[in-house]
MARVEXMI-787087 format. One line per field, with one value per residue (C-alpha): residue number from 1; chain; x, y, z. Coordinates in nm, 4 decimals. Example, Ala and Ser with C-alpha at 12.3 -4.5 7.8 and 13.67 -1.06 7.14 Angstrom:
// residues 2
pos c(1,2)
unit c(A,A)
east c(1.2300,1.3670)
north c(-0.4500,-0.1060)
up c(0.7800,0.7140)
***
This chain:
// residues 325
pos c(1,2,3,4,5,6,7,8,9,10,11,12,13,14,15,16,17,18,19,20,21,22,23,24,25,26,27,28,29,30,31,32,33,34,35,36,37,38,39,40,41,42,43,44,45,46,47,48,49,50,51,52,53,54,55,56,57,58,59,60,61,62,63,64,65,66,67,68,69,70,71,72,73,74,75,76,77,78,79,80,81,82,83,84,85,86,87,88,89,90,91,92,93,94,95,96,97,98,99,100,101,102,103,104,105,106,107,108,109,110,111,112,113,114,115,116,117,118,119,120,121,122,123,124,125,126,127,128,129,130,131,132,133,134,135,136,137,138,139,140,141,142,143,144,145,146,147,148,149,150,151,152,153,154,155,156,157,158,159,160,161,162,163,164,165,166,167,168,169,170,171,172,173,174,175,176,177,178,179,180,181,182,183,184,185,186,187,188,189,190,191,192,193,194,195,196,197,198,199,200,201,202,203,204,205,206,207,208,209,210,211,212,213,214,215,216,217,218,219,220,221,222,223,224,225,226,227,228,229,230,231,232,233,234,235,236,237,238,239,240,241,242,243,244,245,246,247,248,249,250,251,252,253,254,255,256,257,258,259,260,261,262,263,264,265,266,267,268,269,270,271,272,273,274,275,276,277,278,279,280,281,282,283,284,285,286,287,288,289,290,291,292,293,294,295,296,297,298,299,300,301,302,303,304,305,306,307,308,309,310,311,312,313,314,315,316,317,318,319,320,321,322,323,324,325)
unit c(A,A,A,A,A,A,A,A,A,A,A,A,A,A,A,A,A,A,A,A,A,A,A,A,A,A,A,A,A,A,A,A,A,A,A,A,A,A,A,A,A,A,A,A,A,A,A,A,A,A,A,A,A,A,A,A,A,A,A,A,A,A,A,A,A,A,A,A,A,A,A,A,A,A,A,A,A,A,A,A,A,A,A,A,A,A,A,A,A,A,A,A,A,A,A,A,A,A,A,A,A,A,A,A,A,A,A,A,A,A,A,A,A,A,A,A,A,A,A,A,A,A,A,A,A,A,A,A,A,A,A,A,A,A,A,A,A,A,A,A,A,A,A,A,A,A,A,A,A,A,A,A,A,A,A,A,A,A,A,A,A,A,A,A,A,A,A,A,A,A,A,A,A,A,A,A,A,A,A,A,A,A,A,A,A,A,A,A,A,A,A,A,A,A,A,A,A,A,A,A,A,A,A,A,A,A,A,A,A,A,A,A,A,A,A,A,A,A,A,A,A,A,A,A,A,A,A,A,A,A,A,A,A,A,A,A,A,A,A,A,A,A,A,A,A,A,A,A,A,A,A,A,A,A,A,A,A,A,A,A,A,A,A,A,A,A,A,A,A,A,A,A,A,A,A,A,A,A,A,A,A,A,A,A,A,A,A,A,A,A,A,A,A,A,A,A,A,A,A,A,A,A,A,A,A,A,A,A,A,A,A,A,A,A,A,A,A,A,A,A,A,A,A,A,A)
east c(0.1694,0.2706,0.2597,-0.0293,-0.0873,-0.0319,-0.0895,0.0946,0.2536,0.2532,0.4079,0.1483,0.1187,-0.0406,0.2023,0.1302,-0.2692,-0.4191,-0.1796,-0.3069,-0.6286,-0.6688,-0.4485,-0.6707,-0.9729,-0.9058,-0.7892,-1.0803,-1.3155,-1.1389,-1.0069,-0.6265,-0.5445,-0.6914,-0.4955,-0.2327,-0.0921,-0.3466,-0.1152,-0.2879,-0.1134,-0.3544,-0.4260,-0.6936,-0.9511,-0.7958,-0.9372,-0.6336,-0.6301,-0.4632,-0.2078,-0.0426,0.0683,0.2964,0.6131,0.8676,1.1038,1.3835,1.6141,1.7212,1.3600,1.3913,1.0338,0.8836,1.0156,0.6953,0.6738,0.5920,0.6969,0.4358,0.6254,0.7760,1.0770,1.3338,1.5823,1.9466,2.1215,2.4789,2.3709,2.0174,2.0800,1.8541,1.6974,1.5174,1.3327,1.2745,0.9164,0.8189,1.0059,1.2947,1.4981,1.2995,0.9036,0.6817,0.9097,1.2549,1.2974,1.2203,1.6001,1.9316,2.0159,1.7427,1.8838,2.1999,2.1248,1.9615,2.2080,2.4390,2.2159,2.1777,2.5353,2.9214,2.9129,2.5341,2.2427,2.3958,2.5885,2.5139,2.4252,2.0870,2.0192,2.2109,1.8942,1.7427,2.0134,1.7955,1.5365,1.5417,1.3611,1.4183,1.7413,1.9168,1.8991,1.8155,2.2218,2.1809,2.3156,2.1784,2.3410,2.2024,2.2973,2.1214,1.8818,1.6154,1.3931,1.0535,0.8968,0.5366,0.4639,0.1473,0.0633,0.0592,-0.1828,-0.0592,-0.3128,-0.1603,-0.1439,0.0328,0.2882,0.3597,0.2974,0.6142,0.8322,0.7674,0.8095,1.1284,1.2692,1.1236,1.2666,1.5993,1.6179,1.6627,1.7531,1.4878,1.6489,1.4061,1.6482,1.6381,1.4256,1.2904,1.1693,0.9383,1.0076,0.7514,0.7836,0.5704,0.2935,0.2436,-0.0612,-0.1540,-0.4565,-0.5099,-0.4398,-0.0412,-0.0832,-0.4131,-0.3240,0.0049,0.3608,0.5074,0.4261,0.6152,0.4819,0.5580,0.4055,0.4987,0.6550,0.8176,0.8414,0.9806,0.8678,0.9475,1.0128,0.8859,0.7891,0.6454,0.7447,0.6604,0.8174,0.6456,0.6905,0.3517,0.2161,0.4820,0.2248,0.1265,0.4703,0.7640,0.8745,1.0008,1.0063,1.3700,1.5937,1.9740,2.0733,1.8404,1.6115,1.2877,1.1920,1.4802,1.5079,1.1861,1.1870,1.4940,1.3024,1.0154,1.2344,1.4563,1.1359,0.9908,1.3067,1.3412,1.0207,1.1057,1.3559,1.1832,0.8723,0.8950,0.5877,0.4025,0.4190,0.6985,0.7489,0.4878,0.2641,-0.1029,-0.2324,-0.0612,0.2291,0.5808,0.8855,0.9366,0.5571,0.6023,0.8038,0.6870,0.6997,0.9398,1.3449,1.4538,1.7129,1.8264,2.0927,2.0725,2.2263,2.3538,1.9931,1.8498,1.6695,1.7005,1.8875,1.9280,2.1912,2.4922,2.4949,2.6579,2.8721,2.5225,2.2823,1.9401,1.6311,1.4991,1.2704,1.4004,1.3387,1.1829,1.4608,1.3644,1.5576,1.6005,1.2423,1.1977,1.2061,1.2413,1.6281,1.8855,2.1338,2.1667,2.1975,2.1574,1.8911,1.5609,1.3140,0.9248,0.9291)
north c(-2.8884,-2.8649,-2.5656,-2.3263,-1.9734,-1.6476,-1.2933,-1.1476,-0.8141,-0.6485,-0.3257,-0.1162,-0.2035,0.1613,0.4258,0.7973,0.9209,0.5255,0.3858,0.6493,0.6474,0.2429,0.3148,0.5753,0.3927,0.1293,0.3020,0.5610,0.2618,0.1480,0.3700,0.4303,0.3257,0.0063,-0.1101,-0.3887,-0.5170,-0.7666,-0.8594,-0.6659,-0.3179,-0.1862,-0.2143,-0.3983,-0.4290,-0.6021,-0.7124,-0.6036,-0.2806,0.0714,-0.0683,-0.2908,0.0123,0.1063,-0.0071,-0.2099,0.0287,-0.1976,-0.4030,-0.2739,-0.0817,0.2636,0.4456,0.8036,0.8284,0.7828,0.3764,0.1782,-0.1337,-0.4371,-0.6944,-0.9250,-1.0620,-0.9164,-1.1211,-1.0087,-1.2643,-1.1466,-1.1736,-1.2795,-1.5446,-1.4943,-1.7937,-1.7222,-1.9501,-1.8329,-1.9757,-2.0184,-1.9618,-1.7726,-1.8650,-1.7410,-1.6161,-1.3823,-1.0735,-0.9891,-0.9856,-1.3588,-1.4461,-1.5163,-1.1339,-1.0818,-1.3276,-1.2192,-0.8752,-0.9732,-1.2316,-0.9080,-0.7377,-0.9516,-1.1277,-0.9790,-0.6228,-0.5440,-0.4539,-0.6682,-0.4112,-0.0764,0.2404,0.1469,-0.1376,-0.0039,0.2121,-0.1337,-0.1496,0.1503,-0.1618,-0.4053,-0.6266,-0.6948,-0.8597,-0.6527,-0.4953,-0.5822,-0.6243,-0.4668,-0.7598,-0.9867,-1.2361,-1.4485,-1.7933,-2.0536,-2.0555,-2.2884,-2.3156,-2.4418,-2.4844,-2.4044,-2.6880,-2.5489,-2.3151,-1.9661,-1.8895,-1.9087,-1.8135,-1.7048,-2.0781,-2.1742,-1.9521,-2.0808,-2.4659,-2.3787,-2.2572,-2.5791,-2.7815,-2.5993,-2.7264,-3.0735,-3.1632,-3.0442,-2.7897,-2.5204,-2.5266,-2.5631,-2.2075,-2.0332,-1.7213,-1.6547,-1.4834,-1.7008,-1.5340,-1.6550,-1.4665,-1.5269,-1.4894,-1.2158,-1.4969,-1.5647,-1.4515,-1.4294,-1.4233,-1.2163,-0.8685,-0.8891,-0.5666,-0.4613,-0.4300,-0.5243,-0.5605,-0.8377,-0.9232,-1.1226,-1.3176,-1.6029,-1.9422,-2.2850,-2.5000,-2.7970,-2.7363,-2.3960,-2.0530,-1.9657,-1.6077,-1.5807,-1.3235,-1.3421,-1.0932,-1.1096,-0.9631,-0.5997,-0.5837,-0.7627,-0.4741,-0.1622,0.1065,-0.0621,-0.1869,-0.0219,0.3071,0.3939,0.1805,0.2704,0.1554,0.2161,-0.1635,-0.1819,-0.4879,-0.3033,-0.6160,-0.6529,-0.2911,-0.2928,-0.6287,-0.5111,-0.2116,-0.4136,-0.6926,-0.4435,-0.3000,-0.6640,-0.7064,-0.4592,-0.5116,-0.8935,-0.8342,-0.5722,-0.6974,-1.0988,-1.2381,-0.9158,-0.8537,-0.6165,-0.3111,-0.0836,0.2371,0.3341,0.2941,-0.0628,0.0631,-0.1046,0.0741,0.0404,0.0912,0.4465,0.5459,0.3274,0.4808,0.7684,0.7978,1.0973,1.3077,1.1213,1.0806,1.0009,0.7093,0.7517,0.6328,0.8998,0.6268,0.7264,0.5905,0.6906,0.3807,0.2198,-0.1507,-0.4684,-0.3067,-0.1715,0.1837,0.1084,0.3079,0.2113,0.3358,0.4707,0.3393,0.4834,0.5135,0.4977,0.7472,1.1244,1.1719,0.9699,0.9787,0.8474,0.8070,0.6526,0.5406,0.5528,0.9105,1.0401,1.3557,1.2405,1.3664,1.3600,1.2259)
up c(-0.5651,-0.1919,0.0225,0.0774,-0.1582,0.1295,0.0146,-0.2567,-0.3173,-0.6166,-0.8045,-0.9344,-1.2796,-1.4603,-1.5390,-1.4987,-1.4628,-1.5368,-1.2143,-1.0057,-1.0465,-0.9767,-0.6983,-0.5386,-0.6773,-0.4393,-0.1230,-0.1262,-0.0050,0.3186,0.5984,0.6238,0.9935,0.8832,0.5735,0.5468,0.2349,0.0579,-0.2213,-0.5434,-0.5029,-0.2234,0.1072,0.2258,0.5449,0.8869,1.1822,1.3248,1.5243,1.4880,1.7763,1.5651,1.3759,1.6934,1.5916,1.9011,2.0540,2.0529,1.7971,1.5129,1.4087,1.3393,1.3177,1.2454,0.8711,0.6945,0.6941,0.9797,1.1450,1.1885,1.4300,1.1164,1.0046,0.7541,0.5089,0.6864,0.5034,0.3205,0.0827,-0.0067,-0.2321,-0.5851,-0.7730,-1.1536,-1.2983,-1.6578,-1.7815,-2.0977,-2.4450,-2.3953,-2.6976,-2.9883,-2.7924,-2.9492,-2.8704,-2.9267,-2.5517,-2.5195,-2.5957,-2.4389,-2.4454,-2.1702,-1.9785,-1.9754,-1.9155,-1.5536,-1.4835,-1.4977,-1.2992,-1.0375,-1.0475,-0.8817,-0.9475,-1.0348,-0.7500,-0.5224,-0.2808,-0.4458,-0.2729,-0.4522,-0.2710,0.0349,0.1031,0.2159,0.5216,0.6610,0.7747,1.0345,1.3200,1.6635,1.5732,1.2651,0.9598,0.6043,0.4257,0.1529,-0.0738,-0.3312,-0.5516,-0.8110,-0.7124,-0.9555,-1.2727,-1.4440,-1.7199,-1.7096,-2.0739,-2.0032,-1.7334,-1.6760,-1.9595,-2.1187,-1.8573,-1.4564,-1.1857,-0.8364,-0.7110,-1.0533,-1.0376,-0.6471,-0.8124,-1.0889,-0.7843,-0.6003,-0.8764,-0.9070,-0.5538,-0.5364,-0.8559,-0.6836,-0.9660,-0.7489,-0.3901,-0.0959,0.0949,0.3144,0.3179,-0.0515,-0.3056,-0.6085,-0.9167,-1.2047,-1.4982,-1.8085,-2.1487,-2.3292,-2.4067,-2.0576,-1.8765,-1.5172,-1.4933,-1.1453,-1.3307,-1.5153,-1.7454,-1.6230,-1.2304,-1.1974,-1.2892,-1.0687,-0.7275,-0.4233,-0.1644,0.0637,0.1126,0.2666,0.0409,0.0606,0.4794,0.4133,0.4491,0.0904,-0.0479,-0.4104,-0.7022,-1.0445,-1.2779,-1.6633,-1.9519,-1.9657,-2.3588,-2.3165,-2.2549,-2.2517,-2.2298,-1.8617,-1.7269,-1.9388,-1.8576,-2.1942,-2.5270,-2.6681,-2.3917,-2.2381,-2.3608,-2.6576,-2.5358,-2.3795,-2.2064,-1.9972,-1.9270,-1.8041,-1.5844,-1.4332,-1.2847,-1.1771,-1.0169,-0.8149,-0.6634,-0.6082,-0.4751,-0.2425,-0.0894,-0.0276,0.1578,0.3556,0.3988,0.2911,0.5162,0.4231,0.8077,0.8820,0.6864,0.5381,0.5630,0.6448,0.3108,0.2733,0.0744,0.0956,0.0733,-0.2922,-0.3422,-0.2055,-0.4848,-0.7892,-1.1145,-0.9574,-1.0909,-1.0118,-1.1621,-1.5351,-1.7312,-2.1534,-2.3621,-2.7134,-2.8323,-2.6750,-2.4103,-2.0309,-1.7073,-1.3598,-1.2680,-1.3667,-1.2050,-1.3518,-1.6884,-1.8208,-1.7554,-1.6171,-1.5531,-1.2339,-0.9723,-0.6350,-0.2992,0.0457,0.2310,0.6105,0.7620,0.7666,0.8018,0.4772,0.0846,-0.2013,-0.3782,-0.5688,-0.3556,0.0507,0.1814,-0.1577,-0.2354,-0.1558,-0.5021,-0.5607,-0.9086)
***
């Protein structure tokens, strides 16, 4: 493996009373003006001082709308090419989800049409550096399979060790400006807290000479009482419905935040942290299931974003209402 393991970032991984209680559980310990993102959902202890919380004056940083500004980069490019590497079996796994039809669903997702340029992900373009703002566009650019090169159960370092195995084989490209996802079948485990603590999680780490952007995110149907926000869903394949939610927050966050340096708030909350688990206003399919957006031919449920302007809030799409749940 080449490259060294950085923090990673995860979406809280217990819905409703369970999530909030770890989440408090773990903040009540350390002191506020002290917490930076540690990778596991909470923030963590620093040696670094309240000042760093002061956000630059210049650039394209906009401050004072409940998130704050930490001196790193953000991904500008238009768009932020997307990279999935599916792991595991995901032609006939233990779940109905492990199958082409999940695949296809997020290749729509992500692809011409889907997240990529949406007033959903426009809420992004409301974050920047000292040199511009976050575009607001992703596209899915290439895919591979890995067929359990190192297991049903990946540890942090392992899931970093199948995205560099990815680019030296030339599988996937080496591209320092894009976002590379490991997607797991429902009889993958990582071992750090998928199901227990966690959704999904993105980091970065040096790989291959680059500063490389990654995520893991596992097929929720795993555990759908933890990750899945509902059981029936809009495109009848739970799995999918419920990675695609956890991958546009990962997502989001990435691009905001992708050296865990830039963008987040007291407590060590990202953007998309700050409204996990929260949809606002829904709509219903035929099958009774629920969605809140239309991306890529299909309905989704998936959770707003902070945007970071007009004192701040949580929405669907840039500009839109700003709701609390």
């Amino acid at each position: 493996m080449t490259g060294s393991l950085n923090r990673v970032r995860p979406l809280l991984a217990i819905l409703f009373v369970l999530l909030a209680v770890n989440f408090m559980a773990a903040q009540t310990v350390r002191h506020p003006s002290h917490l930076t993102p540690n990778g596991k959902g909470w923030g963590t202890e620093t040696e670094i001082g309240p000042e760093e919380d002061q956000a630059p004056t210049k650039g394209a940083v906009v401050s004072g709308n409940g998130i704050s500004y930490h001196g790193g980069p953000v991904m500008k490019a238009s768009p932020v090419p997307v990279y999935f590497i599916w792991y595991g079996n995901w032609t006939n796994g233990p779940h109905a989800s492990d199958s082409q039809t999940t695949i296809n669903l997020l290749d729509s997702l992500f692809s011409s049409g889907g997240i990529g340029g949406s007033g959903y992900e426009g809420i992004n373009t409301t974050y920047g550096d000292n040199s511009g703002n976050v575009s607001g566009g992703l596209q899915l650019t290439q895919s591979t399979f890995d067929n359990y090169s190192r297991g049903t159960r990946l540890t942090d370092s392992g899931v970093q060790a199948v995205v560099s195995s990815a680019i030296s084989s030339g599988r996937l490209p080496n591209d320092p400006n894009g976002i590379y996802f490991v997607l797991t079948s429902s009889d993958v485990r990582e071992s750090s807290g998928f199901c227990t603590r966690y959704c999904g999680w993105h980091t970065s780490g040096t790989i291959s000479g680059s500063d490389i952007k990654y995520s893991f995110v596992g097929n929720p149907d795993r555990c759908p009482s933890a990750c899945e926000a509902q059981t029936t869903s809009p495109n009848g394949d739970s799995g999918a419905d419920g990675m695609a939610s956890i991958m546009a927050h990962e997502s989001e966050e990435a691009a905001s935040d992708p050296d865990l340096n830039a963008w987040y708030d007291s407590s060590g909350a990202e953007n998309a942290d700050k409204c996990a688990w929260k949809f606002g206003p829904l709509s219903t399919a035929p099958n009774g299931s629920r969605y809140n957006e239309t991306m890529g031919g299909h309905n989704w449920l998936i959770q707003m974003n902070w945007e970071n302007a007009r004192g701040g809030g949580c929405d669907q799409t840039l500009g839109g209402t700003f709701y609390t749940n």
